[in-house]
N, C-alpha and C positions, 0 to 999 in steps of 0.2 A: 223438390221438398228439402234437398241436403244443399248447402252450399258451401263451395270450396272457399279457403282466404290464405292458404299458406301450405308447402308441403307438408304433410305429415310426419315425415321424417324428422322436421327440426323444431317438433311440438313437443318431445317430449323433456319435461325437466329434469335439471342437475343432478345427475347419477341414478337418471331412473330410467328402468329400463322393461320394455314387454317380453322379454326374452320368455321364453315358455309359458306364457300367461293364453289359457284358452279359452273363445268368446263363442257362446253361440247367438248367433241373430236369429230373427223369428218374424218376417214380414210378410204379408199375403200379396204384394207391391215387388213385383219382380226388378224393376228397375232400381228401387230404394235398397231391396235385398244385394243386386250386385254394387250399387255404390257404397251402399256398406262393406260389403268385403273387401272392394281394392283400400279403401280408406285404410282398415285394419291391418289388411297384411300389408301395405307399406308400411303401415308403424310399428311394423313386427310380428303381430300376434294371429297365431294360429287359429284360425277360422271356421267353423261350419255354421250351415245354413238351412234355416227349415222355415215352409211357408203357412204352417199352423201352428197351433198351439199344441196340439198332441202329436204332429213330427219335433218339434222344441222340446217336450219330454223326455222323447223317445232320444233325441239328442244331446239330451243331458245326461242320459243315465249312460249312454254308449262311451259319451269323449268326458263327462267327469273336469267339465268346465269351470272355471275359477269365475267367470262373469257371465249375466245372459244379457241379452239386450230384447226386450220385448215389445212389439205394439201392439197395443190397444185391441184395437179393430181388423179380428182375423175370422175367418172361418172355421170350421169345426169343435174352435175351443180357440176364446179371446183370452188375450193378454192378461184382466183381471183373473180368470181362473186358473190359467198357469201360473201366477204366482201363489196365489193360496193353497193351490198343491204343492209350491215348493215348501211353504212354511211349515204346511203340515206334517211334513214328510222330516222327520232329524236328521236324515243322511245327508240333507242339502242346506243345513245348519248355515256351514260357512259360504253359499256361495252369496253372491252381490247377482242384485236385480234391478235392471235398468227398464223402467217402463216409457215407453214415447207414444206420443198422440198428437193430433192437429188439438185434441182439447186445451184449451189454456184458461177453464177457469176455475178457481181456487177449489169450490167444491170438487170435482173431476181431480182435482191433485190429492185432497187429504182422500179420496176415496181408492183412490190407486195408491198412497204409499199406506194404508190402513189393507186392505188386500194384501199387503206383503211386500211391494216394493222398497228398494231402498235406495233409490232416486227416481226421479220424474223427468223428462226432457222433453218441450214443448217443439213439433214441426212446425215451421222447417226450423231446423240449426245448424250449426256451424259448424265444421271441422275442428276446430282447434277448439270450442266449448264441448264439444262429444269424449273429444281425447283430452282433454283435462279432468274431465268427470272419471274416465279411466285410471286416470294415475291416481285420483282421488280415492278410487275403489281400493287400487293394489294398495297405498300407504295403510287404509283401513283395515284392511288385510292381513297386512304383515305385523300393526300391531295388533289384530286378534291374535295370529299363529304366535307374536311371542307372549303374547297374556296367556293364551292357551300354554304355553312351556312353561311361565312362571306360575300357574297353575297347579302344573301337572308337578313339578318340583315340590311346591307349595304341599299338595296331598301326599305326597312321597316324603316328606318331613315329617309332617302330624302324625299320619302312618308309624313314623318308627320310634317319633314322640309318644304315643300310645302304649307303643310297646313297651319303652320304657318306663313308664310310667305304672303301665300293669306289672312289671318285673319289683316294683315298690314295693306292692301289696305281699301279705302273708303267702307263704308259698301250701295252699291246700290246709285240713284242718289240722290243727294246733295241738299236743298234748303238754299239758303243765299239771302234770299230778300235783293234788287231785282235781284240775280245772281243762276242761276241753273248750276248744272254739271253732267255730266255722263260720263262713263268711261268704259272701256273694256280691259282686259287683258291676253294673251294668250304666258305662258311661251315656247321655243323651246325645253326646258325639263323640267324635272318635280321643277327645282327649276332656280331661275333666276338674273339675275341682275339690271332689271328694278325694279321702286318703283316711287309710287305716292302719293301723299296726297292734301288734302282740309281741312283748317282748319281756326277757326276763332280765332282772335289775340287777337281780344279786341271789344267792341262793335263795332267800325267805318271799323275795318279792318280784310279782308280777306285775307290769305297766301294759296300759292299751289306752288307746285313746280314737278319735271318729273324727274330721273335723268337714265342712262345706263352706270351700272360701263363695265369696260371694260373688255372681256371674256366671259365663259358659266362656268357653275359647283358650285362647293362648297364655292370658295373662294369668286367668284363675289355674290352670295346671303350671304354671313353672311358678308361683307361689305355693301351689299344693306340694308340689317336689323340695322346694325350699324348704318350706316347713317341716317336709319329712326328715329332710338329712337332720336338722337342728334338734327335734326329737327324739328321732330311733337310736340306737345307741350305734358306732359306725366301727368300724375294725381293731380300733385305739378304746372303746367303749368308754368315749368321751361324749356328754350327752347334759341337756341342760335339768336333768329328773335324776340328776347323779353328780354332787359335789364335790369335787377332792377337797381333803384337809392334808394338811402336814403332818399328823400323827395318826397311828394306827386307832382305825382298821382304813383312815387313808380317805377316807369318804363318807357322807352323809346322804341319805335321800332327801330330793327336795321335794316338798311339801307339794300338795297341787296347785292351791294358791301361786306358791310362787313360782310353779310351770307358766301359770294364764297370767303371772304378772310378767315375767323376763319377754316370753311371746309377746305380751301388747305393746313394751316399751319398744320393741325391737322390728315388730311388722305394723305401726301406724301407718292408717290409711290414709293422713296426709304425705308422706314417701312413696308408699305401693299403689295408692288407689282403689285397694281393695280391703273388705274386711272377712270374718271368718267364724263361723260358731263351732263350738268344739267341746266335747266329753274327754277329759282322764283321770283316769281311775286308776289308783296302786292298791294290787291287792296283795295281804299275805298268804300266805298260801298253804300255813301253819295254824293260823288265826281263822282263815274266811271271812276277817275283817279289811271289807276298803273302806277308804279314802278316796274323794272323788271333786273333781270341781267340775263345773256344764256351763257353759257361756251362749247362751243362744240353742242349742242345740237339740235338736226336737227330744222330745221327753222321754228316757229311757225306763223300759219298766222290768220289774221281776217276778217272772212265773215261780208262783209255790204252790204244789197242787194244783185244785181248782181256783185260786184267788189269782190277784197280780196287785202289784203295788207302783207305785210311781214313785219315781225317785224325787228328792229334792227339788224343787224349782233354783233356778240358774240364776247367773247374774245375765248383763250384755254383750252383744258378741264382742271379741278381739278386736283389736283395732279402731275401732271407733274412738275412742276418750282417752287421750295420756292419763287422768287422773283415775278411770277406772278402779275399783277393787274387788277380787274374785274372794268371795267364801267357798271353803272346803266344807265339807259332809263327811256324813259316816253310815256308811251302812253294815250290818252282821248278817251272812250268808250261812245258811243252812245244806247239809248234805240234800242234794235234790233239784239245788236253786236254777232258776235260770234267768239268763240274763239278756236284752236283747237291746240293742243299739240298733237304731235307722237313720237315714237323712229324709229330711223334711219331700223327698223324691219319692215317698211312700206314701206319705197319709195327704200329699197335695194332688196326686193323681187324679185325675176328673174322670167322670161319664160322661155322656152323652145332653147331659141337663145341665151339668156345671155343678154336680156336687163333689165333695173330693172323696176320697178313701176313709180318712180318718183315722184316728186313735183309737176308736173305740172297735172297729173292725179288725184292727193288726192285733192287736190284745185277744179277739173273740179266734181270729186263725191261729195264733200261736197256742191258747190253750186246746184247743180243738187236736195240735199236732202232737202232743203232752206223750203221746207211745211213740211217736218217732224220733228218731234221731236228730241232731241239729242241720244237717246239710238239709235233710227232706223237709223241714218245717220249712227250710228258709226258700225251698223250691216251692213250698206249696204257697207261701207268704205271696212272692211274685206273679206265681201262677192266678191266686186271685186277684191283684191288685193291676195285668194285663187284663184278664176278666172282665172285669170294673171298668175298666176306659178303655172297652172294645178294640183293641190295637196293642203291637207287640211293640213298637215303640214308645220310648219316657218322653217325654219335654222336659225331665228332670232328671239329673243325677240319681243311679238308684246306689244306696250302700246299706247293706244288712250285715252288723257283727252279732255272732251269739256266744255266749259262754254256759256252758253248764256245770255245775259242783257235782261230783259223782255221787252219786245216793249212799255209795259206805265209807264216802272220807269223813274222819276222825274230827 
């Protein structure tokens, strides 16, 4: 059934080599079994041999082989079902599965590489077609083992790109007499496009803003971290919500309009590819009067008591249109107020039916939480809205900021 055409030795290709590569064979054909092993270990490779299916297991799990060679047609357990227990099984993820049979007709092949093989080789053949499928196996091999490294690199990046990226975020809750903030953050993978901050301007004034560049991956977090630096105010408290002038007091606030104007001329999604909706708000903090502009950005409302109010309706998100233009608003905050920022990662959350969370729910949880504090509302916020789509996992970015006006500021 095997036929010889040339030593073995001088079949294998240019710089490639069986050196440590382990085969198990698997024939119920004592003859086939031995002419398969001499063929192999002349081409180097270390050999064991089993003449069923369930000795080929048992010899896989013992020698932790790099290849199997199986046929077909065996006793106690044929060659299709050794392979479907290899598949089944993750530990044997990487090995290569060679099925051989006197079968050679098409149906018989897609049904044997559908069982799990990842070749087919029809009796009789050839030496040197057998050992060429070998070397074919090891090249595929070796570039899983290195897809698997750049992989594993890959996740050890994102990993610490994560990290950085949470290192952005506000460190724990906020105090800015008379205004507190808490916050919660809960990326849909390990790196994101949400981004928040709380920051303080100048003695009178408070800035915060929320934004969700548009997508998941790579690209929407190192624009979200871009956009952070160009906002938050950085160690020089150089920041584009804070203008120097040449005479005292040296600087001006800039307006918010003209935050969501310098941002759009400057991150156009024909350069980045991406766009981004976004809340900032300057508040004073003397006043309780902000200033605010919302670009896309799911609707932010304000607990007063039992009621809530919606803020302004927005213009479009960032980046979209060079010629866009943002309006500013205004709102006066009461000792008491509260305030709550989400991304659209909250009220798009589905059930089971395909309905989503909604506005009008985050609104019904947060007054419900009107006696607790801001951390626990926003645990209790998430806890329903895991609830609601049966699973502890987002498909979507989650970001929750809160602020609250203390009940005896002035």
């Amino acid at each position: 059934m095997i036929m010889s055409v040339s030593h073995p030795s001088q079949l294998l290709g240019p710089g490639e080599s069986s050196a440590a590569c382990r085969i198990v064979i698997a024939d119920d054909d004592a003859t086939i079994r031995e002419a398969l092993r001499r063929v192999l270990e002349r081409a180097g490779y270390e050999v064991f041999a089993a003449e069923n299916g369930a000795q080929c297991l048992e010899a896989i799990r013992q020698h932790n082989p790099q290849i199997v060679i199986v046929d077909w047609v065996m006793p106690v357990m044929d060659g299709q079902e050794v392979c479907e227990r290899l598949r089944s099984d993750s530990r044997f993820d990487g090995l290569y599965t060679i099925m051989m049979s006197v079968r050679a007709d098409t149906a018989d092949k897609v049904r044997a590489l559908d069982s799990g093989a990842d070749e087919y080789i029809t009796k009789p053949f050839q030496h040197d077609e057998l050992l060429a499928r070998l070397r074919s196996a090891q090249r595929i091999q070796s570039l899983n083992r290195d897809l698997t490294r750049a992989l594993e690199q890959l996740r050890a990046d994102i990993i610490a790109a994560a990290s950085v990226q949470r290192n952005l975020l506000p460190r724990g809750p906020l105090e800015y007499s008379p205004l507190s903030f808490a916050w919660d953050f809960i990326p849909a993978e390990d790196i994101a496009g949400d981004m928040f901050d709380v920051f303080r301007i100048d003695e009178d004034h408070i800035g915060f803003y929320m934004f969700d560049v548009s997508g998941h991956g790579v690209a929407p977090a190192m624009l979200s971290a871009s956009l952070h630096h160009t906002i938050s105010p950085g160690p020089l408290d150089s920041t584009i919500t804070k203008i120097a002038l040449p005479q005292a007091p040296f600087y001006r606030l800039a307006e918010p309009p003209e935050v969501m104007d310098r941002l759009n001329q400057h991150f156009q999604m024909s350069r980045t590819g991406l766009y981004f909706t976004m809340f900032y708000g300057l508040i004073n903090v003397r006043t309780l009067h902000m200033r605010y502009c919302r670009s896309g950005q799911a609707v932010p409302s304000v607990m007063r008591g039992a009621e809530t109010f919606d803020l302004a309706a927005g213009d479009v998100p960032v980046g979209l249109f060079p010629e866009a233009k943002f309006r500013g608003f205004d709102f006066q905050f009461q000792p008491g107020d509260r305030l709550l920022l989400f991304s659209d990662g909250v009220i798009e959350a589905m059930n089971g039916r395909g309905e989503e969370f909604g506005p009008e729910q985050v609104k019904r949880v947060v007054l419900e939480c009107g006696g607790r504090n801001l951390s626990a509302t926003i645990a209790k916020l998430i806890a329903d809205v895991r609830s609601w789509q049966g699973r502890s996992l987002f498909d979507d970015d989650l970001s929750i900021l809160m602020m609250e006006v203390q009940a005896n500021a002035q």
